[in-house]
N, C-alpha and C positions, 0 to 999 in steps of 0.2 A: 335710324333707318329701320325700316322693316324687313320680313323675310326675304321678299323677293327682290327687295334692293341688296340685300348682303348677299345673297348668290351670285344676282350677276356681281358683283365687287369682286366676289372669289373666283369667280367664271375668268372675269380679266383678268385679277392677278396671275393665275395660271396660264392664261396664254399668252403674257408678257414672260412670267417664268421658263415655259417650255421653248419661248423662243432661243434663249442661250445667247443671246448678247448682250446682256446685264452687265454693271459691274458689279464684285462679288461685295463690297456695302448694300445699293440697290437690292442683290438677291437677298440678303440678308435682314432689310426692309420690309419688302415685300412677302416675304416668309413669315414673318412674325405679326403682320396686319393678316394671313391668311390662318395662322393658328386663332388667332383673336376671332375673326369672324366663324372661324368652326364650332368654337366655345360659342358664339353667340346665336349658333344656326343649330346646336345639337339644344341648348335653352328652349328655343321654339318649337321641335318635332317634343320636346319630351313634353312641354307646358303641354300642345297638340292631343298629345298622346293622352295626359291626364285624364283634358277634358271630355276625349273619346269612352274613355273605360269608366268615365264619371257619368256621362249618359246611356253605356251599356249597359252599365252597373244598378 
C-alpha cells in the first residue's frame, strides 16, 4: 500500500474503533493493524522528511 492508502485504512480503523460495538478480540485486532500502519506511516513522513532536508541541504 501506499501513503494515502494506509491512512484511509487507519482513518477506518478508527472509526470502526470509536464506534464501541466491537468485540474486545476484534478491538484488539484492529488495534494492532493500526500500531503497524503508524510504524508504517511515521516510515513515509520521515523517508519525506529526508528527501526534503536532502534537497534543502
Amino acid at each position: 500500500m501506499n501513503f494515502e492508502e494506509e491512512m484511509k485504512k487507519l482513518s477506518d480503523i478508527a472509526k470502526q474503533m470509536e464506534n464501541g460495538e466491537l468485540p474486545l478480540e476484534e478491538s484488539i485486532k484492529l488495534y494492532t493493524q493500526a500500531v503497524e500502519l503508524t510504524k508504517n506511516l511515521k516510515e513515509y513522513i520521515d523517508s519525506a522528511k529526508l528527501k526534503v532536508e536532502s534537497l534543502e541541504g
